[in-house]
DSSP file (Angstrom, degrees, kcal/mol; ACC not computed):
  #  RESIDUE AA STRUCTURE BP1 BP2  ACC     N-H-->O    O-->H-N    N-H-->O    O-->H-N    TCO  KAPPA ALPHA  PHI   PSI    X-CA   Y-CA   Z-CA
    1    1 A X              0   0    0      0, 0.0    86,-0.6     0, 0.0     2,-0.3   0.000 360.0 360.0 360.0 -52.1   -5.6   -0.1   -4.6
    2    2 A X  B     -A   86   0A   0     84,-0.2    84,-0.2    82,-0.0     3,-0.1  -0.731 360.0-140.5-103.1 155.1   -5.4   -1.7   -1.0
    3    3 A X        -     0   0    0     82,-2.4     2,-0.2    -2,-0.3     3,-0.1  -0.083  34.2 -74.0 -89.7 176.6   -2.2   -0.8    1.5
    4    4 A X        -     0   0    0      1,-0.1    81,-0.5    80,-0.1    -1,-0.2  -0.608  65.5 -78.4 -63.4 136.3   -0.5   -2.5    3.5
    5    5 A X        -     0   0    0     -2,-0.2     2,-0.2    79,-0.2    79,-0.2   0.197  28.3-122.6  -9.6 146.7   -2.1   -3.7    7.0
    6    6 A X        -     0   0    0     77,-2.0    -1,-0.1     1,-0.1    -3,-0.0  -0.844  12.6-160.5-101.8 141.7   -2.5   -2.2   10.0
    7    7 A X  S    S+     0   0    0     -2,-0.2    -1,-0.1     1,-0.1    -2,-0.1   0.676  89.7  60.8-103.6 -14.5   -0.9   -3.9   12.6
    8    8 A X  S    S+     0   0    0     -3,-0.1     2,-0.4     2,-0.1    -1,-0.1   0.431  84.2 100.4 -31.3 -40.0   -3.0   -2.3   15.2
    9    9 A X        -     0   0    0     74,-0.2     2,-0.2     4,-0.1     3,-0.0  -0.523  58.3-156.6 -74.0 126.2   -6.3   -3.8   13.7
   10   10 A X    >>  -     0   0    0     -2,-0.4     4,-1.9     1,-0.1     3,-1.1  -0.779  34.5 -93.2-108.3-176.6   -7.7   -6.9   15.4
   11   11 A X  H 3> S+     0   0    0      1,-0.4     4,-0.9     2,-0.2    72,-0.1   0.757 127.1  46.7-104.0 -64.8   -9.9   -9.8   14.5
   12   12 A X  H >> S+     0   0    0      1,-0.2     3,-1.4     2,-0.2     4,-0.8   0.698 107.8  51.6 -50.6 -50.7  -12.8   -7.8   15.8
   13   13 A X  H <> S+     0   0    0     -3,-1.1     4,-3.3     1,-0.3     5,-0.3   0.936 108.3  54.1 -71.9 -61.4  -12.1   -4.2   14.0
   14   14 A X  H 3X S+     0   0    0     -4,-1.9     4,-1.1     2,-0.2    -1,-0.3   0.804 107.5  54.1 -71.9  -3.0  -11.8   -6.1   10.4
   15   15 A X  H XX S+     0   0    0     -3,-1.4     4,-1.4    -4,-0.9     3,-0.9   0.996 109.9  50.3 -65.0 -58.4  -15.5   -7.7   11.1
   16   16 A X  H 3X S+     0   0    0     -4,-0.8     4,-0.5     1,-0.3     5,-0.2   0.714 113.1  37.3 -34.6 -46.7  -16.4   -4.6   11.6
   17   17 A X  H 3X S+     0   0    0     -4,-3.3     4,-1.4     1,-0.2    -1,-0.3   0.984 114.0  57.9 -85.2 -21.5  -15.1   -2.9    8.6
   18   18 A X  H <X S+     0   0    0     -4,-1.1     4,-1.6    -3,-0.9    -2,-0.2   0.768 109.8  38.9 -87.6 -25.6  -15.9   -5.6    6.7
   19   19 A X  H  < S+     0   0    0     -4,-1.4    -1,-0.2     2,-0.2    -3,-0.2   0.362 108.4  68.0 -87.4  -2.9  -19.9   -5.7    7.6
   20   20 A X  H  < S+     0   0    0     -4,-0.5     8,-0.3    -5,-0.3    -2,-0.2   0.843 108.2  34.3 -97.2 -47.9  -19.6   -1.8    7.4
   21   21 A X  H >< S+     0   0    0     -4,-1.4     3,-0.7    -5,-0.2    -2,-0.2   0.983 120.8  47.2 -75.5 -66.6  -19.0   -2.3    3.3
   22   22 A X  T 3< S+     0   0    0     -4,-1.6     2,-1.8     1,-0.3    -3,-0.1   0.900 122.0  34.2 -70.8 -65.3  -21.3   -5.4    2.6
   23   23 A X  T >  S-     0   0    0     -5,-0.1     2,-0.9    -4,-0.1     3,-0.9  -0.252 100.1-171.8-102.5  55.5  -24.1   -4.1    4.4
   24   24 A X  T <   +     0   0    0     -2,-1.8    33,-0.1    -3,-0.7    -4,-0.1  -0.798  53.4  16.6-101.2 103.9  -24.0   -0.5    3.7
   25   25 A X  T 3> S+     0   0    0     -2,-0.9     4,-0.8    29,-0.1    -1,-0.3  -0.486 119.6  54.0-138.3  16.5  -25.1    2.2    4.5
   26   26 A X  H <> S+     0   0    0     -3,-0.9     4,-0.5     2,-0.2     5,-0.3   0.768 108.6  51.6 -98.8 -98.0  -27.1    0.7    8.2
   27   27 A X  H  > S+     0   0    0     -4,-0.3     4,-3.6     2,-0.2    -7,-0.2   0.466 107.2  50.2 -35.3 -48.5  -24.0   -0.7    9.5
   28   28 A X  H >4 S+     0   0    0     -8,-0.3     3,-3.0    -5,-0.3     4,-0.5   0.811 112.7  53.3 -52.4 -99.1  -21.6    2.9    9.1
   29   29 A X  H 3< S+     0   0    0     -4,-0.8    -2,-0.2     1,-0.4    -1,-0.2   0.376 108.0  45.8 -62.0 -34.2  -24.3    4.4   10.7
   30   30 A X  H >X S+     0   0    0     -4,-0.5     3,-2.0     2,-0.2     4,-1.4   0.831 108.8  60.7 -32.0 -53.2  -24.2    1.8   13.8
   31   31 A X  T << S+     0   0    0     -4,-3.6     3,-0.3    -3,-3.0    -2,-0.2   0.922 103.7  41.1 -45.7 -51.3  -21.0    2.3   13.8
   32   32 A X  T 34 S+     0   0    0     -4,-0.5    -1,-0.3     1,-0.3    -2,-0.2   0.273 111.5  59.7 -69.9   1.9  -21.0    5.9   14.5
   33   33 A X  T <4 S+     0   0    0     -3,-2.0     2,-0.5    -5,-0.3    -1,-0.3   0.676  92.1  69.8-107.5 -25.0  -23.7    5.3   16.8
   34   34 A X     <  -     0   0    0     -4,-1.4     4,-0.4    -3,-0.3    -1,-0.0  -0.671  68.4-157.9 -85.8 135.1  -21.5    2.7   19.2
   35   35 A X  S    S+     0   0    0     -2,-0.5    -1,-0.1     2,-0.1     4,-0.1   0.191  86.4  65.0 -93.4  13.1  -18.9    5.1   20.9
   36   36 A X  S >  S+     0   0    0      2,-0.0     3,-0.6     4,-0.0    -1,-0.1   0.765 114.5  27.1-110.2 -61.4  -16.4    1.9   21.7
   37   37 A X  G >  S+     0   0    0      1,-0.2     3,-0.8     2,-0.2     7,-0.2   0.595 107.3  69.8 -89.5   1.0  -15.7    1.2   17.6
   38   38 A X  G 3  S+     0   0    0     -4,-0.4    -1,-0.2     1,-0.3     9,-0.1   0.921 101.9  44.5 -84.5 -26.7  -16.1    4.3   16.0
   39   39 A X  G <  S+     0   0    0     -3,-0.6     2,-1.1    -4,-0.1    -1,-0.3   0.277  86.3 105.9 -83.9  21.5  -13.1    5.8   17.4
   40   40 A X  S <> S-     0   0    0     -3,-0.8     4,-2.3     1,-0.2     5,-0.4  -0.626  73.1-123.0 -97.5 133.5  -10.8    2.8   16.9
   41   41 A X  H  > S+     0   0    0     -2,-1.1     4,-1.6     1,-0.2    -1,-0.2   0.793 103.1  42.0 -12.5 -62.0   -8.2    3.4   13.8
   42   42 A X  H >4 S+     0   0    0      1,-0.3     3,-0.8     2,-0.2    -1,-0.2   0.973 117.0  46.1 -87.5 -46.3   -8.7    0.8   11.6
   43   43 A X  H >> S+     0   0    0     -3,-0.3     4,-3.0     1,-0.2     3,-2.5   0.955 109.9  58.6 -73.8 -41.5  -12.7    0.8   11.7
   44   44 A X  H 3< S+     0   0    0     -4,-2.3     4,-0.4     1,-0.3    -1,-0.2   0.716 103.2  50.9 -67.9  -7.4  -12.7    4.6   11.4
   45   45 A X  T << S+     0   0    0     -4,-1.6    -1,-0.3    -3,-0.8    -2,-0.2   0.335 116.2  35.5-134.1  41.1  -11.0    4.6    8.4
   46   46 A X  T X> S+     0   0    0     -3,-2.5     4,-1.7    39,-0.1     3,-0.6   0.273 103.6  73.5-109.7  -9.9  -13.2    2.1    6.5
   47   47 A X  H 3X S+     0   0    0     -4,-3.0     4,-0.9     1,-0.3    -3,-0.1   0.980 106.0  33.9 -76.8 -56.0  -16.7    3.2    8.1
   48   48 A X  H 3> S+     0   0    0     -4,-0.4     4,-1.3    52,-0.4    -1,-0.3   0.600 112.8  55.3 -65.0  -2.3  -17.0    6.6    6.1
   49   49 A X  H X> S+     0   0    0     -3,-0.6     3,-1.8     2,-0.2     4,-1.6   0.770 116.7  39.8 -91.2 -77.8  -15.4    5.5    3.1
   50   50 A X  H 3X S+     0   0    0     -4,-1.7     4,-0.6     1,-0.3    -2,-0.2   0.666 108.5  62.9 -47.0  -7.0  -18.5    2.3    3.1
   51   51 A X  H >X S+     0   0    0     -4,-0.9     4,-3.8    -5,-0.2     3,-0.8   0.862 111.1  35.7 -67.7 -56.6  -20.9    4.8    4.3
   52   52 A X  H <X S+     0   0    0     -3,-1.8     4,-1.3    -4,-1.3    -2,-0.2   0.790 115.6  52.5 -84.2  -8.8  -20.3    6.7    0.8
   53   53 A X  H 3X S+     0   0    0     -4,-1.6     4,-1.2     2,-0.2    -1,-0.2   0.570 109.9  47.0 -85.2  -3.5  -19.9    4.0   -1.1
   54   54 A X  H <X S+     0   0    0     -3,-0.8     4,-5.4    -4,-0.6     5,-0.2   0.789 111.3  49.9 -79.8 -39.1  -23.1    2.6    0.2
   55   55 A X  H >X S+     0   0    0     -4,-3.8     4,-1.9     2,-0.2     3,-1.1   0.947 109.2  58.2 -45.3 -81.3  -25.0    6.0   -0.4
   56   56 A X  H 3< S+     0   0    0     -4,-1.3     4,-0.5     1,-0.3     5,-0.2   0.585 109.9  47.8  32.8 -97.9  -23.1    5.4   -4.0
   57   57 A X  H 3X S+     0   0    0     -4,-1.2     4,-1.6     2,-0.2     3,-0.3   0.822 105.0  47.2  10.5 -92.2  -25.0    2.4   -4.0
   58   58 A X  H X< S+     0   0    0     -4,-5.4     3,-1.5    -3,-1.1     4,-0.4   0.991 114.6  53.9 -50.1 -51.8  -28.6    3.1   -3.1
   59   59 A X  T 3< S+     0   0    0     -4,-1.9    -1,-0.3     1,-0.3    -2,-0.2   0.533 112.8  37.5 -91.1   4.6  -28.4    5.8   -5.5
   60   60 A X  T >4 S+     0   0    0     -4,-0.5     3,-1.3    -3,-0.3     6,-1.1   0.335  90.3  99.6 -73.6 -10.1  -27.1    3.7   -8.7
   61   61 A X  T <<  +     0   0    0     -4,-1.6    -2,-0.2    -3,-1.5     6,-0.1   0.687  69.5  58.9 -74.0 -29.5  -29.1    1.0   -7.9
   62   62 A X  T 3  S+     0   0    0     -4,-0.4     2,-0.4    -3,-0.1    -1,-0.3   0.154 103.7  58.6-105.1  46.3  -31.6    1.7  -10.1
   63   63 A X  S <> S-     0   0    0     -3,-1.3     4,-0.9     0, 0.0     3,-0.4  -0.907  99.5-103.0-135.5 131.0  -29.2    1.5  -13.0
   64   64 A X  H >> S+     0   0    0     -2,-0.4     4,-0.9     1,-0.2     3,-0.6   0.981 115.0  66.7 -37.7 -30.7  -27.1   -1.6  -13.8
   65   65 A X  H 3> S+     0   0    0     -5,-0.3     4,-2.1     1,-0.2    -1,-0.2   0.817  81.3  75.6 -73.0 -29.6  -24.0   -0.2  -12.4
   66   66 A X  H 3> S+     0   0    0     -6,-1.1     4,-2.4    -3,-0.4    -1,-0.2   0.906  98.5  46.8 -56.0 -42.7  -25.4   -0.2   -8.8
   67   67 A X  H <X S+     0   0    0     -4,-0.9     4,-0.7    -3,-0.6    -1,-0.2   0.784 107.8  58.3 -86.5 -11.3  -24.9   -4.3   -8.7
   68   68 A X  H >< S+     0   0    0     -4,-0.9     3,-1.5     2,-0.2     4,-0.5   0.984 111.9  42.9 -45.5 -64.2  -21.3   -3.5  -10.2
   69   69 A X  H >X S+     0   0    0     -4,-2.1     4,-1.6     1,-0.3     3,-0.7   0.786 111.5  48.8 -65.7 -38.0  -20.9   -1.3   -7.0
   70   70 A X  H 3X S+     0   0    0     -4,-2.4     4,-0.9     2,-0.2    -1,-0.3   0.545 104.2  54.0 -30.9 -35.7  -22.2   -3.5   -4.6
   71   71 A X  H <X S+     0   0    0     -3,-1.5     4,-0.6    -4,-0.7    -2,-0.2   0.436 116.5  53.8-109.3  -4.7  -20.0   -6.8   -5.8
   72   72 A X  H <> S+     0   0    0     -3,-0.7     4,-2.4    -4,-0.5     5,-0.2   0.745 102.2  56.5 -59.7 -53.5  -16.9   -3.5   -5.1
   73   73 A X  H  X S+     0   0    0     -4,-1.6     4,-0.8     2,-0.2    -2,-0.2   0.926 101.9  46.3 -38.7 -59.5  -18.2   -3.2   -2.0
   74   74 A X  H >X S+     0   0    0     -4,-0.9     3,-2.8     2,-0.3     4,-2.6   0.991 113.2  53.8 -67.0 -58.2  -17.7   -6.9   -1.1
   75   75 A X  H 3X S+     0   0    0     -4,-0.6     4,-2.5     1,-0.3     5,-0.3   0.960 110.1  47.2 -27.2 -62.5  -13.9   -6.6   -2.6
   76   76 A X  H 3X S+     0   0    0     -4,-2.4     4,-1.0     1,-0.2    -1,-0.3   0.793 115.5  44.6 -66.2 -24.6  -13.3   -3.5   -0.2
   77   77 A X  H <X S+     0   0    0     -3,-2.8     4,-2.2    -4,-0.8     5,-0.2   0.870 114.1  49.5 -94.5 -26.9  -14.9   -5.6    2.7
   78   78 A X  H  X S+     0   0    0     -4,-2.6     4,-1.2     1,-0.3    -2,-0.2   0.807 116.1  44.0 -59.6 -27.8  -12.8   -8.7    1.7
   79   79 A X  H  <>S+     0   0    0     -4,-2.5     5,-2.1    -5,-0.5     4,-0.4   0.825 118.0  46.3 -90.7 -32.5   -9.6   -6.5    1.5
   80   80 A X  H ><5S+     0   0    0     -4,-1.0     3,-1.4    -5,-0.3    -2,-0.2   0.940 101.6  57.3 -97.6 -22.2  -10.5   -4.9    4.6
   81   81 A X  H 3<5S+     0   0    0     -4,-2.2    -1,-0.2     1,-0.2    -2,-0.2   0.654 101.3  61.1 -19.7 -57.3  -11.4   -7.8    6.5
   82   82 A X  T 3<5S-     0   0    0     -4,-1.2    -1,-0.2    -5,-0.2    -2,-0.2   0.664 124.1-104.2 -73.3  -7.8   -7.4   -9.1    5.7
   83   83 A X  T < 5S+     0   0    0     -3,-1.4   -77,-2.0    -4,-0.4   -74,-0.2   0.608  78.1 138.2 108.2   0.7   -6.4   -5.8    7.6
   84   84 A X      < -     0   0    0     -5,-2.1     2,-0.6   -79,-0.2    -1,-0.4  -0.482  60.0-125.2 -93.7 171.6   -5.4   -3.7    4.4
   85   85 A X        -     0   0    0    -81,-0.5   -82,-2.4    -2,-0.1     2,-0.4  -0.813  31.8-141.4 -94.9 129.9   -6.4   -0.3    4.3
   86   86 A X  B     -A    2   0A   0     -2,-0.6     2,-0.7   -84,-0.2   -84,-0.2  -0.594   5.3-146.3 -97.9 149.2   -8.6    0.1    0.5
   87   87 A X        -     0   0    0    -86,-0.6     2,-1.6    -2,-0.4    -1,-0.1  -0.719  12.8-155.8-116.1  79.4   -8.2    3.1   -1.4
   88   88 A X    >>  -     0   0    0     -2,-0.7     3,-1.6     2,-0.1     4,-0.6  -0.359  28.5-106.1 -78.0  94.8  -11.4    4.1   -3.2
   89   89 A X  T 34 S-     0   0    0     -2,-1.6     2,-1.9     1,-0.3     3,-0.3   0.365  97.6 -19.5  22.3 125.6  -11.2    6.1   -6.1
   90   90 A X  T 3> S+     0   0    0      1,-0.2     4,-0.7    -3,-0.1    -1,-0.3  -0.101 121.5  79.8   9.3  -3.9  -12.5    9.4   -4.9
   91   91 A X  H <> S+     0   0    0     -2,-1.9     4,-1.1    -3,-1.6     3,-0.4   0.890  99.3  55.8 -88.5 -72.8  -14.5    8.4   -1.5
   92   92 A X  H  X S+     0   0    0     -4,-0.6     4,-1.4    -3,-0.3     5,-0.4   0.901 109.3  37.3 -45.1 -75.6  -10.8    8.3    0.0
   93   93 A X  H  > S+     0   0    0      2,-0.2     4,-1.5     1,-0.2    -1,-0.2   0.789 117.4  61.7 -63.0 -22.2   -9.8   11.4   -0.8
   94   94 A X  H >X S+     0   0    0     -4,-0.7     3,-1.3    -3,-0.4     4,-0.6   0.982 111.9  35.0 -15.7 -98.9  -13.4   12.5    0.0
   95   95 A X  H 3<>S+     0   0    0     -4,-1.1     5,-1.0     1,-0.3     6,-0.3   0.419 112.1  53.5 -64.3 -22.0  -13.4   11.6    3.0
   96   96 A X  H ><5S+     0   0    0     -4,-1.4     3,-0.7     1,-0.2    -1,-0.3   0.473 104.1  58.8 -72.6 -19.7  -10.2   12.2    4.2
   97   97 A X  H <<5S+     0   0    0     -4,-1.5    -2,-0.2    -3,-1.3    -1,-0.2   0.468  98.7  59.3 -94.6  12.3  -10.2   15.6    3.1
   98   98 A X  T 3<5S-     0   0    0     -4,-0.6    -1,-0.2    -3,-0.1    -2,-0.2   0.341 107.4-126.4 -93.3   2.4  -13.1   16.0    5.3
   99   99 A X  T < 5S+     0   0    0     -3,-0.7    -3,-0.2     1,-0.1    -4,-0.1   0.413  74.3 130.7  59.9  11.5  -11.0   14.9    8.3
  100  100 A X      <       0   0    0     -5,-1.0   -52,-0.4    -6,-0.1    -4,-0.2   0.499 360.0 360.0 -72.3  -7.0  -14.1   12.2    8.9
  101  101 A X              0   0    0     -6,-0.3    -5,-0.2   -56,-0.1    -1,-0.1   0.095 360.0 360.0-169.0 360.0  -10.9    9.3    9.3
């Protein structure tokens, strides 16, 4: 599921991806709003992926499954936080085929 590192990424960029999954979907959209982290590599290609997986979220949430996705969410911020790049089940290729990271 999660890649190898980026070697590119620093300290700062995996806090950033990593508060971009936990607290999603207001942090991706902060992100995109600050023009210094949205372009950097590593955070632009966790912010849209936690953006749809927060939408995801909200809108399971009123099912059991939602606090499933949410305690994924934290996985994907722990993994991203160590510097890998996560591969979510359809939200990658989502998003990548939408050229949005």
């Amino acid at each position: 599921m999660a890649q190898a590192p980026m070697s590119d990424a620093t300290s700062d960029d995996r806090l950033w991806a990593l508060l971009a999954y936990i607290f999603s979907p207001l942090v991706p959209i902060i992100i995109m709003l600050m023009s210094d982290k949205k372009d950097r590599p590593f955070i632009k290609a966790h912010n849209m992926q936690a953006l749809v997986l927060g939408i995801v979220t909200v809108i399971t949430s009123t099912f059991c499954i939602g606090i499933l996705v949410w305690f994924y969410q934290i996985y994907c911020g722990i993994q991203a936080y160590q510097g890998k790049l996560v591969e979510i089940p359809l939200i990658t290729n989502l998003v990548k085929g939408q050229g949005w990271a």
